[in-house]
C-alpha positions as CSV (number, residue, x, y, z in Angstrom):
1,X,42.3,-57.1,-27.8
2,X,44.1,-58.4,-30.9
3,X,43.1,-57.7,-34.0
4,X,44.4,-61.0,-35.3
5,X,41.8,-62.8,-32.9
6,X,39.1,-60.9,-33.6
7,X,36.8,-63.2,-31.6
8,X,38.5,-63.9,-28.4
9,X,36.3,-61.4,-26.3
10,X,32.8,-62.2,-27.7
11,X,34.0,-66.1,-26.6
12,X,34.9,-64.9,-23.5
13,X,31.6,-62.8,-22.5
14,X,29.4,-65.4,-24.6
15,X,26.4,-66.3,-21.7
16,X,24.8,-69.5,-21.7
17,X,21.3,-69.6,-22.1
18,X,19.5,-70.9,-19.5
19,X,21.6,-70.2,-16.8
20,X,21.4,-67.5,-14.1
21,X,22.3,-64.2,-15.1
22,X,25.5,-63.0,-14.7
23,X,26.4,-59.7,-13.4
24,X,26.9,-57.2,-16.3
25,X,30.3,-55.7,-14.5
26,X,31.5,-59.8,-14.1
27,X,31.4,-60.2,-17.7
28,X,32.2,-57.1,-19.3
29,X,36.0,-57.6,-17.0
30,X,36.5,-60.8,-18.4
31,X,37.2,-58.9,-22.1
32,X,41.0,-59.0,-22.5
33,X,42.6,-56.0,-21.2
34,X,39.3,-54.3,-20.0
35,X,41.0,-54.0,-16.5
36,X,44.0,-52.5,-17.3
37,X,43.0,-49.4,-19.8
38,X,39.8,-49.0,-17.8
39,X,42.2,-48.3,-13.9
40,X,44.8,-46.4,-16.3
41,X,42.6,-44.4,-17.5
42,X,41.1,-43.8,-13.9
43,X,43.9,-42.5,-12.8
44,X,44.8,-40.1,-15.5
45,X,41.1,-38.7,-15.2
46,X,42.1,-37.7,-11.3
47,X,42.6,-33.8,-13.1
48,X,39.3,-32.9,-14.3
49,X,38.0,-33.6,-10.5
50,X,41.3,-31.3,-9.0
51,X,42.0,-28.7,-10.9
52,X,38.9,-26.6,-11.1
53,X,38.8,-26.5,-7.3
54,X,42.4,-26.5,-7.3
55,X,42.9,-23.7,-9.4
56,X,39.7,-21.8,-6.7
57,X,41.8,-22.6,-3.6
58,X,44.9,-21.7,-4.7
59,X,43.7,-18.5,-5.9
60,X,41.7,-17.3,-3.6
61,X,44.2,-17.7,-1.1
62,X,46.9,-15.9,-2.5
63,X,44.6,-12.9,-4.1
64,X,41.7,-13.4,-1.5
65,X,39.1,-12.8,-4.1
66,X,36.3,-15.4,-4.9
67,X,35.6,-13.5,-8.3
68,X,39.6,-13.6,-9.7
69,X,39.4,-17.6,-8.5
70,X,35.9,-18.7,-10.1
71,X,36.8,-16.5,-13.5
72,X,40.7,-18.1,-13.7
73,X,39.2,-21.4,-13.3
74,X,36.5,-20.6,-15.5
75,X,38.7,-19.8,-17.8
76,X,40.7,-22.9,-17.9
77,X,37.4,-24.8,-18.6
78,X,37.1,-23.5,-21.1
79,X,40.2,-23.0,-23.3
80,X,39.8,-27.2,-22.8
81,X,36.5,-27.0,-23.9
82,X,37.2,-25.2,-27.0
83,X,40.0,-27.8,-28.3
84,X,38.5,-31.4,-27.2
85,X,36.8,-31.9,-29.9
86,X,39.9,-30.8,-32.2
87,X,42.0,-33.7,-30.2
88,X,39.3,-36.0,-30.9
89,X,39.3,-36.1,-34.3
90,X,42.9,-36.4,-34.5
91,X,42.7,-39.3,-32.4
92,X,39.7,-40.8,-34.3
93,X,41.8,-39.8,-38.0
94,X,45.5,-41.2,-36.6
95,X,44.7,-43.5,-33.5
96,X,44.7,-43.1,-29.8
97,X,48.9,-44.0,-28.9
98,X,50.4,-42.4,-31.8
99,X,48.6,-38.6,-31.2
100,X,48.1,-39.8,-27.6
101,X,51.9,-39.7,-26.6
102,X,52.8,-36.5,-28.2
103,X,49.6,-34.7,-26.9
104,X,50.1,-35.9,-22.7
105,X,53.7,-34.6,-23.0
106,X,52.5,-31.2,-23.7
107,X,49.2,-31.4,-21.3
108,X,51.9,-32.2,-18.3
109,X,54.0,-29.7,-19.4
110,X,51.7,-26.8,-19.1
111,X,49.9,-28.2,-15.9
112,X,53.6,-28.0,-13.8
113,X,54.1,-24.5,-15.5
114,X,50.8,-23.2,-14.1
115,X,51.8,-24.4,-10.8
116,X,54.8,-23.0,-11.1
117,X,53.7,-19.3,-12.1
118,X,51.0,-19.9,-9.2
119,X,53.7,-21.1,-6.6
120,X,55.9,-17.4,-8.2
121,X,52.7,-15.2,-7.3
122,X,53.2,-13.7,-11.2
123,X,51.2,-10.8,-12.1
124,X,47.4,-12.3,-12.7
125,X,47.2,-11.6,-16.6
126,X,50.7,-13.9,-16.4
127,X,49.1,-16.3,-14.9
128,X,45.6,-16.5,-17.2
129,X,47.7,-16.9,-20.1
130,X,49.5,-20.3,-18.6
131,X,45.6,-21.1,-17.4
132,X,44.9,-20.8,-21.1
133,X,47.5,-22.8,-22.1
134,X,46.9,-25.5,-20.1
135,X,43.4,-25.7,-21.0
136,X,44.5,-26.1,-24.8
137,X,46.2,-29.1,-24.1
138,X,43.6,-31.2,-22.3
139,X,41.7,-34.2,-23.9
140,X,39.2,-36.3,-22.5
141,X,40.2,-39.3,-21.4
142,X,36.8,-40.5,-20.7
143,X,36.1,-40.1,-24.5
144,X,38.8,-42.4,-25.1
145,X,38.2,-45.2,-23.0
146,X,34.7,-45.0,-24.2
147,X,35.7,-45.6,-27.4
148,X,37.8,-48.8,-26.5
149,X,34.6,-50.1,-24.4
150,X,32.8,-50.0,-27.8
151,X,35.5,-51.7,-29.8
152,X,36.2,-54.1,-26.9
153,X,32.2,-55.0,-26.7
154,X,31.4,-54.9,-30.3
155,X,29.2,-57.8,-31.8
156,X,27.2,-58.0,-28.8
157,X,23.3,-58.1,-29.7
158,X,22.3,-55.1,-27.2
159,X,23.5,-52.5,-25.3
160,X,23.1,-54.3,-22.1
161,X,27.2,-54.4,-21.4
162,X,27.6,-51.7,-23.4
163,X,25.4,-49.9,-20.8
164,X,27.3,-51.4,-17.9
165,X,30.8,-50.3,-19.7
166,X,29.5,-46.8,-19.6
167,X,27.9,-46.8,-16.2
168,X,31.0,-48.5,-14.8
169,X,32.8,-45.9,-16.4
170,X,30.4,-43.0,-14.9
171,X,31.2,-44.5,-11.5
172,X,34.5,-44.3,-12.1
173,X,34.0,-40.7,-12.8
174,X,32.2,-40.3,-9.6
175,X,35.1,-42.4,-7.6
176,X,37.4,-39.6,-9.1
177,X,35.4,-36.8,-8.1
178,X,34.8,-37.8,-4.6
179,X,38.7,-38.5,-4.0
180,X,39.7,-35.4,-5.7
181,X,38.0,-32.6,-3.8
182,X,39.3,-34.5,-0.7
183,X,43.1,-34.4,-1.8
184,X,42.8,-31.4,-3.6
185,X,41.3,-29.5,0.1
186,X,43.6,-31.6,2.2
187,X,46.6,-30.5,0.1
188,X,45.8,-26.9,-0.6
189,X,45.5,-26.5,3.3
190,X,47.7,-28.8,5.0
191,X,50.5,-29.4,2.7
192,X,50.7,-26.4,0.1
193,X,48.5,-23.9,-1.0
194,X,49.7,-24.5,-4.9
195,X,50.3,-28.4,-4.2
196,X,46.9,-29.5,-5.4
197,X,48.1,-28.5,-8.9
198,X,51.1,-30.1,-8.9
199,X,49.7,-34.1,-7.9
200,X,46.8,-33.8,-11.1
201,X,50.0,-33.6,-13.5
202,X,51.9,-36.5,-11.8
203,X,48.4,-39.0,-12.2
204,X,47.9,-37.5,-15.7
205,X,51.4,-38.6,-16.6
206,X,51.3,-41.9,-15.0
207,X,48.0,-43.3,-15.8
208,X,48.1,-42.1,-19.6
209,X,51.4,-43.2,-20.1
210,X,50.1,-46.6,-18.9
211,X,47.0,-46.1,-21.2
212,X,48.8,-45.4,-24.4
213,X,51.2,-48.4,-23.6
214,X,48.4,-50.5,-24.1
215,X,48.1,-51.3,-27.9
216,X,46.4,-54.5,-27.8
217,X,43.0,-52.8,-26.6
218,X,43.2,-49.7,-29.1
219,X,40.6,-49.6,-31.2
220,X,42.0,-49.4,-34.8
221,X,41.8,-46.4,-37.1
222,X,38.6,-46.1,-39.4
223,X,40.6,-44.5,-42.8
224,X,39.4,-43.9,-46.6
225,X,40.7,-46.2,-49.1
226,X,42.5,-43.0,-50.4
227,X,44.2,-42.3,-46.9
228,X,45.3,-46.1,-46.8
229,X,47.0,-46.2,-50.4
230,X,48.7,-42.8,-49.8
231,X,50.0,-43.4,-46.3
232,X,53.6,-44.2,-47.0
233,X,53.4,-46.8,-44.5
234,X,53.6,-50.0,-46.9
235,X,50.0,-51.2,-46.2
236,X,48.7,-53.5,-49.0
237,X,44.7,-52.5,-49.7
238,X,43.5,-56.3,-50.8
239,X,40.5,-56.4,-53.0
240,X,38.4,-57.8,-49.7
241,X,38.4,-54.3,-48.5
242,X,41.3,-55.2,-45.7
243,X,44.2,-53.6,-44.7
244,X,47.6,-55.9,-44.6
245,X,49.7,-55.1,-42.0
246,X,51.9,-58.2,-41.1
247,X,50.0,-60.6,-39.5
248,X,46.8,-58.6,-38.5
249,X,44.2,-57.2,-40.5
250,X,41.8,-54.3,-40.1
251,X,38.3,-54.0,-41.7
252,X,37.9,-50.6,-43.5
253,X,35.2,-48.1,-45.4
254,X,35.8,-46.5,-48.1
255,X,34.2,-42.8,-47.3
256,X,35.5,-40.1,-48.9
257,X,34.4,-38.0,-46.1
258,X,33.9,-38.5,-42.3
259,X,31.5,-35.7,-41.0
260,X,31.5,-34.2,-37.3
261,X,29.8,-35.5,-34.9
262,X,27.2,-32.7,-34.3
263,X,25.4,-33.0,-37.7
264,X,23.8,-36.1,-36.6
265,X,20.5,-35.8,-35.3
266,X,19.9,-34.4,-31.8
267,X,23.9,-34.3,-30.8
268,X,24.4,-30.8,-31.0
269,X,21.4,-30.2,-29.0
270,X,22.8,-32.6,-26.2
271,X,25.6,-30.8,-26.0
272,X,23.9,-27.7,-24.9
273,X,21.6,-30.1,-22.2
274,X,25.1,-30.8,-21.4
275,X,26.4,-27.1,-20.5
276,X,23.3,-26.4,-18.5
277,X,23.6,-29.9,-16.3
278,X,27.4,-29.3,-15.9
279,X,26.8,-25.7,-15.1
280,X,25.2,-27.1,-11.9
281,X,28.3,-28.7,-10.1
282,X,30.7,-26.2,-10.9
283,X,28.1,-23.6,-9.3
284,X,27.5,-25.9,-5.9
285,X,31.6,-26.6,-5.6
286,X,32.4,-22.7,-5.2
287,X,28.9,-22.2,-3.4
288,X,29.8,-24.8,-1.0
289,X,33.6,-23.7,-0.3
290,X,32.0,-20.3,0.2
291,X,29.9,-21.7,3.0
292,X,32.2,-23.5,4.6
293,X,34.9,-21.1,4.4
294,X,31.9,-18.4,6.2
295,X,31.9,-20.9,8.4
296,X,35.5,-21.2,9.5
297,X,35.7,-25.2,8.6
298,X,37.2,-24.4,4.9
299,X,38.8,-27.9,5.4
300,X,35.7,-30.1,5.6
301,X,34.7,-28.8,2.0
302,X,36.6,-31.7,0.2
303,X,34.3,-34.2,2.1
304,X,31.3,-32.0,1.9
305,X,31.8,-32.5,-1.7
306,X,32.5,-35.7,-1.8
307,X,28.8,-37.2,-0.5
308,X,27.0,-35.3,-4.0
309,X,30.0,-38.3,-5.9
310,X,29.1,-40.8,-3.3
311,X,25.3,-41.3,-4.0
312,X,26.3,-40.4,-7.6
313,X,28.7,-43.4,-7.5
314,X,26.0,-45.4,-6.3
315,X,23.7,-44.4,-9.1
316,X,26.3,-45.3,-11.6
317,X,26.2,-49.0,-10.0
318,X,22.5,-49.7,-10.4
319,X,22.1,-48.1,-13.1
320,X,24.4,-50.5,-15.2
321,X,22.8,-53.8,-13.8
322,X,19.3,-52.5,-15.1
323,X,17.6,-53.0,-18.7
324,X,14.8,-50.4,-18.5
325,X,12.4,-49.5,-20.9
326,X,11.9,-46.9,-23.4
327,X,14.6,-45.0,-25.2
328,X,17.3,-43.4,-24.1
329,X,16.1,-39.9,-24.1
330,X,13.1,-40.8,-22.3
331,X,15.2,-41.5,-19.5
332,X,17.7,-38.6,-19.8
333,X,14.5,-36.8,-19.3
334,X,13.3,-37.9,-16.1
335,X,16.9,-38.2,-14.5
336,X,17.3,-34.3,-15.4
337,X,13.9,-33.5,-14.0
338,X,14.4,-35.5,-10.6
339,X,17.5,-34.0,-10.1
340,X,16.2,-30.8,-10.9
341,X,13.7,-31.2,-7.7
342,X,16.0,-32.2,-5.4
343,X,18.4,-29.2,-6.2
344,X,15.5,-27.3,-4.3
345,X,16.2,-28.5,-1.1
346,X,20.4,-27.7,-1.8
347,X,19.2,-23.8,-0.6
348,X,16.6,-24.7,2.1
349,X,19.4,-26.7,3.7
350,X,22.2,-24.5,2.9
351,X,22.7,-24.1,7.0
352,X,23.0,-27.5,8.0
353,X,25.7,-29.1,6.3
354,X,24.3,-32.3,8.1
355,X,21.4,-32.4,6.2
356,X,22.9,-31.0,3.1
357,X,25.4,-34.0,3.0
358,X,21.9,-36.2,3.1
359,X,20.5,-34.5,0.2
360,X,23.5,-34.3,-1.8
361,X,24.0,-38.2,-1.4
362,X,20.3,-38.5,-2.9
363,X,20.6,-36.2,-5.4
364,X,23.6,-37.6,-6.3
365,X,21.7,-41.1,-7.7
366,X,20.4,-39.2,-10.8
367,X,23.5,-37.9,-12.1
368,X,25.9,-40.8,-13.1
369,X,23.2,-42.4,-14.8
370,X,22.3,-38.7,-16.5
371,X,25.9,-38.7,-17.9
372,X,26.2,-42.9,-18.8
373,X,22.7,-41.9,-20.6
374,X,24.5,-39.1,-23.0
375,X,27.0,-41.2,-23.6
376,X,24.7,-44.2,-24.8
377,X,22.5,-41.6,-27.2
378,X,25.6,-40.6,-28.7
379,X,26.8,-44.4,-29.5
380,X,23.2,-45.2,-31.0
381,X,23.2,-41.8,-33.4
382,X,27.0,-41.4,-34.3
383,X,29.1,-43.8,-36.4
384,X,32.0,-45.8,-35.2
385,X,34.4,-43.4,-37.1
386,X,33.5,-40.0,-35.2
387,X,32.3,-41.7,-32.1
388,X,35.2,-40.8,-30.2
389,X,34.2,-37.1,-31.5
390,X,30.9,-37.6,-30.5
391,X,32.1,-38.3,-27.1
392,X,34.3,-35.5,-26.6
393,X,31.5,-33.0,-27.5
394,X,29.8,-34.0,-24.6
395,X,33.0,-33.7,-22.8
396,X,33.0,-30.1,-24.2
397,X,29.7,-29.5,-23.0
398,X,30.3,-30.1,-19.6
399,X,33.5,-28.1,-20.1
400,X,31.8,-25.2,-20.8
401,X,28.6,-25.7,-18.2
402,X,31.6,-25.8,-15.5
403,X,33.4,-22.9,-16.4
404,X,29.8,-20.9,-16.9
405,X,29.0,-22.1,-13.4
406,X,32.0,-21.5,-11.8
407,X,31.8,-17.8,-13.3
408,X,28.5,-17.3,-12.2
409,X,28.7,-18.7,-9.2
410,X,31.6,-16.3,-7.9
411,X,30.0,-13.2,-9.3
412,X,27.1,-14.2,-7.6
413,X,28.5,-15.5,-4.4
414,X,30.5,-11.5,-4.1
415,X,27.1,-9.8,-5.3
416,X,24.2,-11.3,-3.1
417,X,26.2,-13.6,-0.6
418,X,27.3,-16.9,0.6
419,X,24.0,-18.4,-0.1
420,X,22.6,-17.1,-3.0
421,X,25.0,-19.6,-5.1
422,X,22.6,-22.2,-3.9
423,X,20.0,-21.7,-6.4
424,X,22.1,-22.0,-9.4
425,X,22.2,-25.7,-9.6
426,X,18.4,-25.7,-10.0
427,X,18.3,-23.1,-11.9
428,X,20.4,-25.0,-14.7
429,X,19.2,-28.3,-14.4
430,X,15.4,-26.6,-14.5
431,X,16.6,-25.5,-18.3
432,X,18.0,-28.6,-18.9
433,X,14.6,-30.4,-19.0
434,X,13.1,-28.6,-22.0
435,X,16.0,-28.9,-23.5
436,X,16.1,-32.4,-23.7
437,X,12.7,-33.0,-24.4
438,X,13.6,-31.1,-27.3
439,X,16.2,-32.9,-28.5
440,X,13.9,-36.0,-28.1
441,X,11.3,-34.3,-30.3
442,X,14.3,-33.4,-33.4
443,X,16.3,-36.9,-33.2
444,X,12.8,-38.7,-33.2
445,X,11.5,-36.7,-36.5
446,X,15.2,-36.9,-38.6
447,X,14.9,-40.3,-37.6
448,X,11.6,-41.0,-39.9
C-alpha cells in the first residue's frame, strides 16, 4: 500500500458492527496488494520444499549412498541457516527491493551451478563447496512477506487478521510442501535425476522478481535520525519527526541503536523449540524415501509426503478463523505435545503406508498452526524495526532442525535400518515440549 494513503487498507477491512462476521481470509485480501506479494512470494518459497529432497535424490542416485545424500543436504541447510539472519537485517536496515534484487541474482546463480556440478558428477568435496555456496545465498522469503502482512494490517485492534495473515501464510507453506516433494520425485525419476534442482531456481527467479517489483506493499525502512540526515539521498528530516520524500512521507524513531532480535525475551529460546520441531520433518522425508525405496515404489514417496502437508494445510485453515484463549505460548505448548503423540504411531505404522498416509494427515493439523504460533510470539515480543530479524531466526531454526534431522536420519537409516528413522520425529518433538514450557516460564518473568 501507499505510503501517501496511509489509511486506505484500514477503510477497506474496517467491519461493521453488528453485522455477521466476516471471514478473516475475506477481509485480510481486500488490503491493496495483499494478493499479489502473498502468490509471488508462494512461488518463490517452492525451494525450501525441493531442494532438501532434491539435493537426497539426486545424490543418492548417482553415489548410491543414503549417508553422502542426508549429510550434502544437511549441509546446505545449514550454510542457509547460518546467514538468514545476516540478510534480514540488511533487509530490515536498507529495505526489502533494494537488497532484495541484488541478493536473488546471486541465490539463482549458485542454485543452477549446483545443478550443474551435480548434472557433471564432480568429485563430492567439489560439489559440497557449491552446496555451501548456495546455502549462503538463501533468504527467507516467508520472513519477508510476514513483515509486509504486518505493515499491510497495522492499526488493527488485535491480532485476529494478523493471525489469519500468518496462518494463511502457514498454509501456503504447507501448499508448497505438498506440491514440492511431488515434482521434486516425479522429476528426479521420470524426467532427470538432477532436474529437480534446476525447476526451484526457475520459481525462485520468477516469483521474487515479481515480489521485489512490488513497491507499493513494501514496508518502509525504520532508520535513526543520524542514518536519515547522512544518507546522501536528499531527504529533508522535518521537525515532526517525518521523512520528505516527494510526495510521501514515512514516520521514523530516532534510536541510536536497533538490537537483534534474540535479546528480547524468550526469542532465542524459540529458536532452539524451533531446531528440535524442524528436526522432525527432515528426519521422516529421508526415513520415508528409505521405506519406499526398500519397498521398490521409490516413486510414490512425493505423495507419501505430501498427506503429512495436506492435513497440515488443513490445520493452517482453521486455525486462522479461530480466536482461542490464553497466550500464545500456551498454545505452542499443546500443539507440540499433540503432535508429539501422534509421532508414536509414525513407527507402529511404518509397514503400511495406507495407514501411515492416515496418521500423517492427522498429525499434520498441529503443525501449521505450531509454526503460525512462533510467528505470532515473535510479532508480540520484537519491535517493528527487527521483526523481519525476528522472523528469520525462526527461519534459522528450522534451518538447522532440518539439516540435524536429515543428518541423523541417514546415519541412522545406514546404522540400524529402514525403520529405525521412524522414531526420530518423536524423539524431537518430545524435547521440544519442555523446551517451550520454558520459554513460557523466562518471557513471562522478563515480562514483570
Amino acid at each position: 500500500m501507499s505510503n501517501s494513503h496511509p489509511n486506505a487498507s484500514r477503510q477497506t477491512i474496517r467491519r461493521t458492527p453488528g453485522r455477521r462476521r466476516e471471514s478473516p481470509y475475506r477481509t485480510i485480501f481486500r488490503t491493496p496488494g495483499a494478493k499479489a506479494f502473498s502468490a509471488a512470494a508462494a512461488v518463490a518459497r517452492l525451494p525450501i520444499s525441493m531442494m532438501g529432497l532434491g539435493i537426497v535424490l539426486a545424490l543418492n542416485h548417482i553415489y548410491d549412498n543414503w549417508t553422502t545424500a542426508g549429510v550434502m543436504s544437511a549441509v546446505y541447510v545449514l550454510s542457509a541457516a547460518v546467514v538468514t539472519p545476516f540478510y534480514a537485517r540488511l533487509f530490515d536496515r536498507f529495505g526489502q527491493r533494494r537488497v532484495g534484487r541484488v541478493a536473488l541474482v546471486l541465490q539463482v546463480v549458485a542454485m543452477l551451478s549446483f545443478a550443474l556440478g551435480a548434472l557433471l558428477r564432480i568429485p563430492i568435496p567439489a560439489l559440497f563447496v557449491l552446496a555451501v555456496l548456495m546455502g549462503i545465498t538463501q533468504f527467507a522469503f516467508g520472513a519477508l512477506v510476514r513483515t509486509r502482512w504486518a505493515w499491510a494490517l497495522r492499526g488493527e485492534r488485535d491480532d485476529t487478521l494478523l493471525n489469519a495473515a500468518y496462518a494463511f501464510e502457514s498454509a501456503v507453506d504447507e501448499t508448497v510442501f505438498v506440491l514440492g516433494p511431488i515434482l521434486a520425485a516425479f522429476l528426479a525419476t521420470s524426467v532427470h535425476p538432477v532436474s529437480q534442482l534446476v525447476m526451484p531456481a526457475l520459481c525462485a527467479l520468477g516469483g521474487g522478481m515479481v515480489f521485489f517489483s512490488l513497491k507499493s506493499t513494501q514496508p518502509p525502512v525504520i532508520a535513526t535520525v543520524a542514518d536519515v540526515a547522512s544518507d546522501g539521498s536528499g531527504s529533508v528530516v522535518g521537525g515532526d519527526g517525518n521523512v520528505r520524500e516527494g510526495a510521501g512521507t514515512r514516520r521514523i524513531r530516532a534510536r541510536g541503536h536497533v538490537r537483534s532480535a534474540l535479546v528480547y525475551p524468550g526469542i532465542a529460546l524459540l529458536v532452539v523449540v524451533f531446531v528440535a520441531f524442524n528436526m522432525s520433518f527432515s528426519a521422516f522425508d529421508v526415513s520415508v524415501t528409505a521405506i519406499t525405496k526398500s519397498m521398490g515404489i521409490e516413486k510414490i514417496v512425493g505423495l507419501q509426503l505430501a498427506l503429512f502437508a495436506v492435513g497440515s494445510l488443513v490445520g493452517a485453515l482453521v486455525f486462522g478463523s479461530l480466536k482461542l484463549k490464553g497466550s500464545h505460548w500456551s498454545h505452542m505448548v499443546v500443539l507440540l505435545a499433540a503432535l508429539s503423540v501422534w509421532y508414536v504411531g509414525f513407527r507402529m505404522s511404518a509397514d503400511s503406508l495406507v495407514v501411515l498416509g492416515i496418521l500423517e494427515v492427522f498429525a499434520g493439523l498441529f503443525v501449521a498452526p505450531t509454526f503460525a504460533t512462533g510467528n505470532l510470539i515473535v510479532k508480540d515480543i520484537v519491535p517493528d524495526e527487527s521483526l523481519t530479524e525476528g522472523l528469520s531466526w525462526l527461519a534459522t531454526g528450522n534451518s538447522v532442525g532440518v539439516s540435524l534431522g536429515s543428518s541423523v536420519a541417514g546415519i541412522v537409516l545406514d546404522a540400524y535400518g529402514t525403520h529405525a528413522g521412524m522414531w526420530i520425529p518423536f524423539a524431537a518433538t518430545a524435547c521440544s515440549v519442555p523446551l517451550a514450557a520454558l520459554a513460557w516460564l523466562l518471557a513471562r518473568r522478563r515480562r514483570r
